[in-house]
N, C-alpha and C positions, 0 to 999 in steps of 0.2 A: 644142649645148654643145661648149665645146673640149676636145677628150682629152685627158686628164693623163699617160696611159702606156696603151702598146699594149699587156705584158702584167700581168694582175693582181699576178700574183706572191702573196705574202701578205695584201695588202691588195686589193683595188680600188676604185681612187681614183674613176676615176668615178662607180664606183656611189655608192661616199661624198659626191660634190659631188650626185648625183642626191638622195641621201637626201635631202639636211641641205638642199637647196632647195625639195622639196616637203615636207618639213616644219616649215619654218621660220614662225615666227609673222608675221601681218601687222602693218605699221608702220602707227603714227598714221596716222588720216586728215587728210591733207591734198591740197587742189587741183593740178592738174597746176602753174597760175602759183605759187600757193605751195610746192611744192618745186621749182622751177627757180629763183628766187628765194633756196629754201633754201641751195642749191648754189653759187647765185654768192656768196652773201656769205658761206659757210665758205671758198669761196677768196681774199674779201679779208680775210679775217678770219686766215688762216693765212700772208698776205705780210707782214700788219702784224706777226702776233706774230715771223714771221722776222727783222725788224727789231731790234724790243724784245729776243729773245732774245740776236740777237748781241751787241748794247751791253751789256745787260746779264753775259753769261756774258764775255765780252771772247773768244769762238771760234770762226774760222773768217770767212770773207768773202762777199760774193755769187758772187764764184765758186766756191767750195769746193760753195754748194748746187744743186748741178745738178740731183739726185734731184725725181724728178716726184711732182707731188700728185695725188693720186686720189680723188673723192668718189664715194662707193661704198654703196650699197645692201647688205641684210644676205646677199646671195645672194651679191655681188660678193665681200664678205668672206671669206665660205664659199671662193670660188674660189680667192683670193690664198692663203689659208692653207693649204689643200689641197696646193697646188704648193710653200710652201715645206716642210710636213713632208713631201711626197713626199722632196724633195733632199734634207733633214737626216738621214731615217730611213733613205734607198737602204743604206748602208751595215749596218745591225744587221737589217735586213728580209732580205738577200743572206746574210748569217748564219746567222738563222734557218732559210732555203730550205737551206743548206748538211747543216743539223743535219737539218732534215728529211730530206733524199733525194729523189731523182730518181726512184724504181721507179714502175712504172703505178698501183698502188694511190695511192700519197704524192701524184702530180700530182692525182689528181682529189680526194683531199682536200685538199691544198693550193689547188684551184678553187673549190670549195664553201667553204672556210674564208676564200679573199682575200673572198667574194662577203660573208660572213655579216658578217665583220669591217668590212670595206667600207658595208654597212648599220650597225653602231655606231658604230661612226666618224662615221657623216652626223646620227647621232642626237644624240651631242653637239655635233658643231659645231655644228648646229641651233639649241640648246640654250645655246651661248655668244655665236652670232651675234646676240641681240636683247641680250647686256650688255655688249658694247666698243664703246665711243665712239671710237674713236681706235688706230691701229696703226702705228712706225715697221718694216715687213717689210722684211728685211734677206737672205733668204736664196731666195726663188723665181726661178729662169733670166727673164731679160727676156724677152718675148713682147709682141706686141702688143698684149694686153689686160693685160697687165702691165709696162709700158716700164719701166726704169732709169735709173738717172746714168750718164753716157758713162764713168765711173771704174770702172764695178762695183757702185755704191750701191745702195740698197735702191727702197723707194719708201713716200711715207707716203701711209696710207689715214684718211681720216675717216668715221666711215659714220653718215651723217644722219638717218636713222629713228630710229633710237638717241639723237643728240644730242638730235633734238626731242621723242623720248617723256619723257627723263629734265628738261629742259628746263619741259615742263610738270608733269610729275610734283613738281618741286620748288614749280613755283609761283615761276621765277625770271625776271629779264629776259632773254628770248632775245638779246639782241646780245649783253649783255653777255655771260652763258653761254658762248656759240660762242667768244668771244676768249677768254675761261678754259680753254676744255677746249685750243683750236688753242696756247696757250702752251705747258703741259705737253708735246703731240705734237712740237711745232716744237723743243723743247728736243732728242727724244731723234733727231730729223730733226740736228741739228747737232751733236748729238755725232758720232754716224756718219761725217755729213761730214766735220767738221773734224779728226777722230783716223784718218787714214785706215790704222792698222792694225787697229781695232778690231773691225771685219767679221770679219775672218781670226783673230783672234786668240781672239774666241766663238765661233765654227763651229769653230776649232781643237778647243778643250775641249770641246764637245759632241759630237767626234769619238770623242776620247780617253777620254770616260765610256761612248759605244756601244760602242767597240772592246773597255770590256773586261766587257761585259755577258758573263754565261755562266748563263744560265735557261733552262729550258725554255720553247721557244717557245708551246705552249698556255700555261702560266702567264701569258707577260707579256697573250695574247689573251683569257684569261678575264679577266683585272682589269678591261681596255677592256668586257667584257662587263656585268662585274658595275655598273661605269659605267653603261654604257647601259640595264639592268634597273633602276638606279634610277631613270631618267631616267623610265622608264615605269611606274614608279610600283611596282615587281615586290619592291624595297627598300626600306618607306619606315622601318625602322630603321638603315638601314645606319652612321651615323653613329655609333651606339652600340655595334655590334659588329664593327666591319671590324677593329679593333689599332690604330685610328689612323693607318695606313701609308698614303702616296699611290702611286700608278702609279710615280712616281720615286724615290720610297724602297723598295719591293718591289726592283729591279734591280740594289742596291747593291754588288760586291765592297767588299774596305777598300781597293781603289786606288781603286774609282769614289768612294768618300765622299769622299776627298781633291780627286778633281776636282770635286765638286760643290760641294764648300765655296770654292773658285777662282770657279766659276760663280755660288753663290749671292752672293757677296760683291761681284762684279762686277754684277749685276741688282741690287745692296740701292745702289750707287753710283749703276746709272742711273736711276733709279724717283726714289730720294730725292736726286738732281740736279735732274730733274723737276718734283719735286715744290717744293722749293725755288727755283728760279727762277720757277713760277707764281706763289707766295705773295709773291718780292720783287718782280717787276716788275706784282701783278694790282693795290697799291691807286693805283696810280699812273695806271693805263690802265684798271681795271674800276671802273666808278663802286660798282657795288654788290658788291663781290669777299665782303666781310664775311660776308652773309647766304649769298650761294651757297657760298663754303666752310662755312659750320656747316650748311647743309643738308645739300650733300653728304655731308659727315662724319658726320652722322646717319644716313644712307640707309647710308653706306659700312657703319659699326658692327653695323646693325641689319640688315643681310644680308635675306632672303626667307626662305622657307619650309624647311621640315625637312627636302625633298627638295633646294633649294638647298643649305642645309649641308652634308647626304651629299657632295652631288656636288663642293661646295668643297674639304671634305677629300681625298674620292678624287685630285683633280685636283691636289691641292697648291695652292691657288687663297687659300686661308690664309695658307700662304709668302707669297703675293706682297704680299697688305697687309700682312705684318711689315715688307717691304721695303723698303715706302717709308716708315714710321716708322723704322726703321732707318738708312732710307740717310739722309734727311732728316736727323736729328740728326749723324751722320757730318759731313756737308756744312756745316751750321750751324755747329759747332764748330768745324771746321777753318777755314772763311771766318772768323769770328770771332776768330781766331788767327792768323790767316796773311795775313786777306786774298784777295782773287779770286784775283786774280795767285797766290799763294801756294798756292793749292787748287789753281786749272788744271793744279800738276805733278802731278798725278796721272794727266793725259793723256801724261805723257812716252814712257812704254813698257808694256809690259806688268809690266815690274819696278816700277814704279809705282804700281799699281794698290793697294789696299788689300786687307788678307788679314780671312778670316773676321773673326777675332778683333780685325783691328784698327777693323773696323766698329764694333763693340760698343766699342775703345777707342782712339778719334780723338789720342788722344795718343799713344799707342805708333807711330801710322802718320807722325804731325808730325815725333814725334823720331828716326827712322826714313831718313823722308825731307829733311828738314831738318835733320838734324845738322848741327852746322860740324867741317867736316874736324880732326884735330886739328894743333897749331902742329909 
């Protein structure tokens, strides 16, 4: 296994990548030629939709997308994700350590605590890694089992166990499926690309929301705990008494809310970008798009088990399907209005971007952005 960091520090990560692969659930069976097969046609299936995405969204070029594709098993997943919250979190983790202390007592609780925490952490990944189909990771150091775009880009992962459980699960045509889900991914693969400050510009803000965390560090490691006890079944009310609060709303100062409304509003654009350009370019190129989107949508609505719920809420996982309902109608309107051309400024700058509020109100963002100067 490749090491994530020499020292644990608060967390350790290895141990976390060690968890959350031996415990990760097994994928569909299928034959070793049947998933080699799987693999090679998610790869043609993710150059086509690279095609359709760009005509369609009108963004970015073949050169722009350098960023490598990754077809990646649920362990694989686990790893990629590992590495980028190792980087995102380095900063508030180095805090934490700060608050703690150096003395001899403090180190070796801080060992035992990176160890404990380390095993939660691999618990949930574990735990998410059998429901993402599809990930553009934007934020882990290039490595050889991690390569990047020669710019800095990310790299998008598709992880096929996944694709083919959910696949059968619906009872849908698998080709078509695969070119459904690779549209969606490939969209938020060219945003990246083609907006080349957008990388820096969300790593920016999710700097700016750690930097001004000030919680006690057990606090924010109990939440992750209380996480993982539901995960094990130790919580199965949790959902009905936690306050409703996720891991990211527990951390809040009133400067962090302001950044995260920047943040959530920018995730409610990319999700429902996404989501939107799957829906216009899939009846075109998905013979059967109809049936698999009302499946999905059903599967989406109707969520899992009461321990899935718990751990949705904890995780803020909730947020995320608001988001792309959200962002979706954003984007519809505004095309609707403006036109491609007319939406694409919103890729201009980060001054561009739409605010919370203007999510919720597509008009205020139009008239906003497109005013006409006055005479």
């Amino acid at each position: 296994m490749t090491s994530i960091g020499a020292n644990p520090g608060m967390v350790d990560w290895n141990l976390a990548v060690a968890t959350a692969t031996r415990l990760v659930r097994p994928g569909p069976e299928v034959s070793r030629d049947e998933a080699r097969a799987v693999v090679a046609e998610l790869r043609r299936r993710a150059k086509s939709a690279e095609e359709h995405v760009r005509g369609f969204t009108r963004m970015g070029t073949e050169e722009t997308h350098d960023t490598p594709l990754l077809v990646v098993d649920r362990p694989g997943w686990v790893r990629a994700n590992v590495a980028g919250f190792r980087e995102l979190l380095k900063p508030l983790l180095e805090k934490m350590q700060e608050r703690r202390g150096s003395g001899p007592g403090n180190a070796v609780l801080g060992a035992v605590g990176g160890k404990v925490t380390g095993v939660e952490l691999g618990m949930l990944l574990s735990f998410l890694s059998s429901r993402v189909l599809g990930q553009y990771e934007t934020f882990a150091p290039a490595t050889r089992e991690l390569p990047a775009g020669a710019n800095g880009g990310g790299r998008l992962l598709l992880v096929a166990p996944n694709i083919v459980h959910v696949e059968r699960e619906l009872d849908v045509q698998p080709h078509d499926f695969r070119l459904w889900v690779t549209l969606h991914e490939e969209t938020h693969r060219t945003q990246f690309t083609a907006v080349p400050w957008l990388r820096d510009h969300i790593e920016g803000e999710i700097q700016s929301f750690l930097a001004e965390t000030d919680v006690d560090p057990m606090t924010v490691l109990e939440r992750i705990r209380e996480a993982a006890q539901s995960l094990a079944g130790g919580r199965p009310d949790a959902e009905e008494d936690d306050g409703g609060r996720s891991l990211v709303e527990l951390v809040q100062t009133p400067a962090q809310r302001e950044v995260l409304g920047r943040i959530t509003a920018v995730m409610s654009l990319l999700e429902g970008h996404a989501d939107y350009v799957m829906d216009g370019v899939g009846p075109e190129v998905v013979p059967s798009v109809e049936e698999i989107r009302e499946k999905f949508q059903q599967r989406r609505a109707k969520g899992a088990s009461r321990l899935d719920m718990a751990l949705r809420k904890l995780l803020g996982l909730d947020a995320k399907l608001r988001q792309y309902r959200d962002g979706e109608r954003f984007v519809r309107a505004v095309v609707d209005e403006c036109g491609m051309d007319g939406f694409n400024r919103v890729w201009t700058s980060p001054n561009t971007l739409p605010t919370k509020s203007e999510i919720a109100k597509p008009a205020d963002w139009i008239a906003r952005v497109h005013r006409k100067p006055e005479a």
